[in-house]
C-alpha positions in Angstrom: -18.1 -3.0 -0.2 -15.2 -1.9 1.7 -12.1 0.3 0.2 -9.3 1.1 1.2 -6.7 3.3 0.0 -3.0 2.9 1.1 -1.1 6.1 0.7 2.4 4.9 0.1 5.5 5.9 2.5 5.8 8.5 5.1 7.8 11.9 6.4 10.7 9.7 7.8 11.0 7.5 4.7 14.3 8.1 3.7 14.8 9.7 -0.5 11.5 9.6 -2.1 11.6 12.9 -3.5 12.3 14.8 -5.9 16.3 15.4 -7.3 15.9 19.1 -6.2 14.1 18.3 -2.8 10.5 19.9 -3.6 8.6 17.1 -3.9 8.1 14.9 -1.6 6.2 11.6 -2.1 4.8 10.8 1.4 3.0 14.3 1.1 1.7 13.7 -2.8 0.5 10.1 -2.1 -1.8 11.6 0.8 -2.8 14.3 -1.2 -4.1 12.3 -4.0 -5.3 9.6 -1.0 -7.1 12.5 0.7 -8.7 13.6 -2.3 -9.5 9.8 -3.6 -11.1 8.8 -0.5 -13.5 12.0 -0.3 -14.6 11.7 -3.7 -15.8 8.2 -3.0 -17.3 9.1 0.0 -19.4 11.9 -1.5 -20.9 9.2 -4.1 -21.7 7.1 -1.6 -19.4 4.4 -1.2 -17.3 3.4 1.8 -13.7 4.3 1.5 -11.1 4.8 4.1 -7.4 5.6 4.4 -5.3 2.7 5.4 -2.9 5.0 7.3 -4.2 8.5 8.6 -0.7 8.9 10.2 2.0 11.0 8.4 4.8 8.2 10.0 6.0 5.5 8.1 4.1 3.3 9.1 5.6 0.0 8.3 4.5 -2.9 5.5 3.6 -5.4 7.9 1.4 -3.2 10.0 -0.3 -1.7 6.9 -1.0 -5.4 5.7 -2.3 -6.1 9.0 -4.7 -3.7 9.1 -6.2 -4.4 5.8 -6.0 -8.1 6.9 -8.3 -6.8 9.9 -10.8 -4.8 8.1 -11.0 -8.2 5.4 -11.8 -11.0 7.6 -15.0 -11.7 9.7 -15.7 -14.3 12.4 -11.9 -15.4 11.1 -12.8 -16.1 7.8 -11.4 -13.6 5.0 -14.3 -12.2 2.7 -14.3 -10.5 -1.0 -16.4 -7.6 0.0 -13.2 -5.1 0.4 -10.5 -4.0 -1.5 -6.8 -2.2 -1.2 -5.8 0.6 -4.0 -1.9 1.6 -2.8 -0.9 5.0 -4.4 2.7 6.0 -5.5 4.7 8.0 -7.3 7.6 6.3 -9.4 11.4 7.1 -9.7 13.8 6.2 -12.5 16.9 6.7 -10.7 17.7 7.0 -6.7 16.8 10.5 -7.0 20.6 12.0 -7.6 19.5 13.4 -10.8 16.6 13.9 -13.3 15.6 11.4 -16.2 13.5 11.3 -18.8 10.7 8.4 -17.8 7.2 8.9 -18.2 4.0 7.0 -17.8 1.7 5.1 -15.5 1.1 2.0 -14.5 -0.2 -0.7 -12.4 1.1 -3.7 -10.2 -0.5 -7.0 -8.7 0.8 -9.8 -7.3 1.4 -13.3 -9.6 -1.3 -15.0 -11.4 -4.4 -14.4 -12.3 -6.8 -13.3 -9.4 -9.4 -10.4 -8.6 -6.6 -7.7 -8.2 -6.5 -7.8 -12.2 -9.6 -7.3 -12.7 -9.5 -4.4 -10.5 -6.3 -3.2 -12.0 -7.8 -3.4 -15.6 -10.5 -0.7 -14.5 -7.8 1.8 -13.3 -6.4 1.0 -16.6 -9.0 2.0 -18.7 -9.9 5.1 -16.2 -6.1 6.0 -17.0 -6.4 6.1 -20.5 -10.0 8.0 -20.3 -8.3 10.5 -18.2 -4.3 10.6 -18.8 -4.9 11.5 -23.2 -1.6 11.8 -24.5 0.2 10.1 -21.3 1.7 6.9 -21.8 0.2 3.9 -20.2 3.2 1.5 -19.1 2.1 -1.7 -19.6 2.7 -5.5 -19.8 0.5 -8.3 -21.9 2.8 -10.9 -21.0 0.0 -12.6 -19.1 -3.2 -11.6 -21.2 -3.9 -8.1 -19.2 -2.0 -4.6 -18.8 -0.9 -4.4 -15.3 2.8 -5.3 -14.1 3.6 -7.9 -11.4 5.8 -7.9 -8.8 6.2 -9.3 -5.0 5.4 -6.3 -3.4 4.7 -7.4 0.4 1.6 -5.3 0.5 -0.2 -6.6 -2.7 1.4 -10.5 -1.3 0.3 -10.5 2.2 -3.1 -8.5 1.8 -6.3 -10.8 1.8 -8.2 -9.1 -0.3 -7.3 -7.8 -4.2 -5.0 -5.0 -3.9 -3.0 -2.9 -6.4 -0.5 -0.7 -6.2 -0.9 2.3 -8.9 2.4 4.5 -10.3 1.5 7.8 -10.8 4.3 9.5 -12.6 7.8 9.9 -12.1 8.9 12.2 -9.6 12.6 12.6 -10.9 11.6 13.3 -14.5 10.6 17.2 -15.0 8.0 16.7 -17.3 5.9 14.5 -15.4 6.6 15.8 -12.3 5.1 19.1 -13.6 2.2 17.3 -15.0 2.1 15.3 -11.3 2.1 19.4 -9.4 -0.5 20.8 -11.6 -4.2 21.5 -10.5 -5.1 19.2 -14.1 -2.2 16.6 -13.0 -3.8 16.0 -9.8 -7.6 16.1 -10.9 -6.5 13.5 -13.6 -5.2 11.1 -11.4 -7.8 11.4 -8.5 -10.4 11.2 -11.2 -8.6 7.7 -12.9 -8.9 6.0 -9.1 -12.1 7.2 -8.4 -13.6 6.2 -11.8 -11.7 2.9 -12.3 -12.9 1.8 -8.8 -16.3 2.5 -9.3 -15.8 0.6 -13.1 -14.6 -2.1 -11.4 -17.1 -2.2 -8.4 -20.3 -2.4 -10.6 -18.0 -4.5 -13.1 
């Protein structure tokens, strides 16, 4: 089983940071990324960044490359899978606000990307006590959907994971801390583990 994890945005994405400028979301998301994918490795399974680079590299090219890594002979397979990781915002980053909470997205309908998403769920809540869980039951599970073109375009199940908010002071403290950063490489690494012997 293939995985991969996307670390969201890079150093030229413009905003994406905090309302005082110290946090920065390209450098968190390969941080956690980093740390996610080493974890995994160390257990055994095969994980990989989706983007090494610290450039932006672009939606279409990140899709294409898990596109890539999820066909063989030309045919797409089910044997890999696409975690994206992020930090939320509130606002456009002008000033702080008071949202907390984490969450996860897939694309519309019912596929394997909820199933998947329902792990990191339940990893959040093991490891995030006392941390809301923003969810959505509308459809029967607890992850949000959205068009995202990375979780649309991508072959394989993929999910997009919102750790925090950057422009709210309590969570980005939570977020900077050696526990806040344990806690949510510990959620992704559990949860996809969970979901792989699921």
């Amino acid at each position: 089983m293939k995985i991969l994890i996307d670390n969201g945005h890079g150093i030229e994405t413009p905003g994406k940071r905090s309302p005082d400028g110290r946090f920065r979301e390209y450098k968190y998301n390969r941080e956690i990324a980093s740390a996610i994918v080493q974890h995994l490795c160390l257990r055994g399974y095969d994980a990989e960044l989706l983007v090494p680079e610290e450039q932006d590299i672009s939606l279409k090219e990140r899709v294409r490359r898990a596109n890539q890594k999820t066909c063989r002979f030309g045919h797409p397979v089910t044997d890999t899978f696409l975690v994206s990781i992020h930090v939320n915002a509130a606002g456009k980053g002008d000033r702080w606000y008071n949202a907390t909470g984490w969450c996860a997205y897939t694309y519309y309908g019912h596929s394997e990307s909820d199933r998947l998403a329902s792990s990191l769920y339940n990893a959040a809540e093991k490891h995030l006590p006392g941390h809301r869980l923003r969810t959505d039951f509308s459809d029967g599970d607890p992850d949000y959907e959205a068009p995202f073109y990375l979780l649309k375009h991508t072959y394989c199940a993929a999910v997009l994971t919102e750790n925090g908010f950057m422009d709210s002071e309590v969570s980005l403290s939570f977020l900077e801390s050696d526990e806040g950063k344990k806690a949510i490489v510990a959620l992704h690494v559990e949860g996809i583990i969970d979901y792989i012997k699921g």
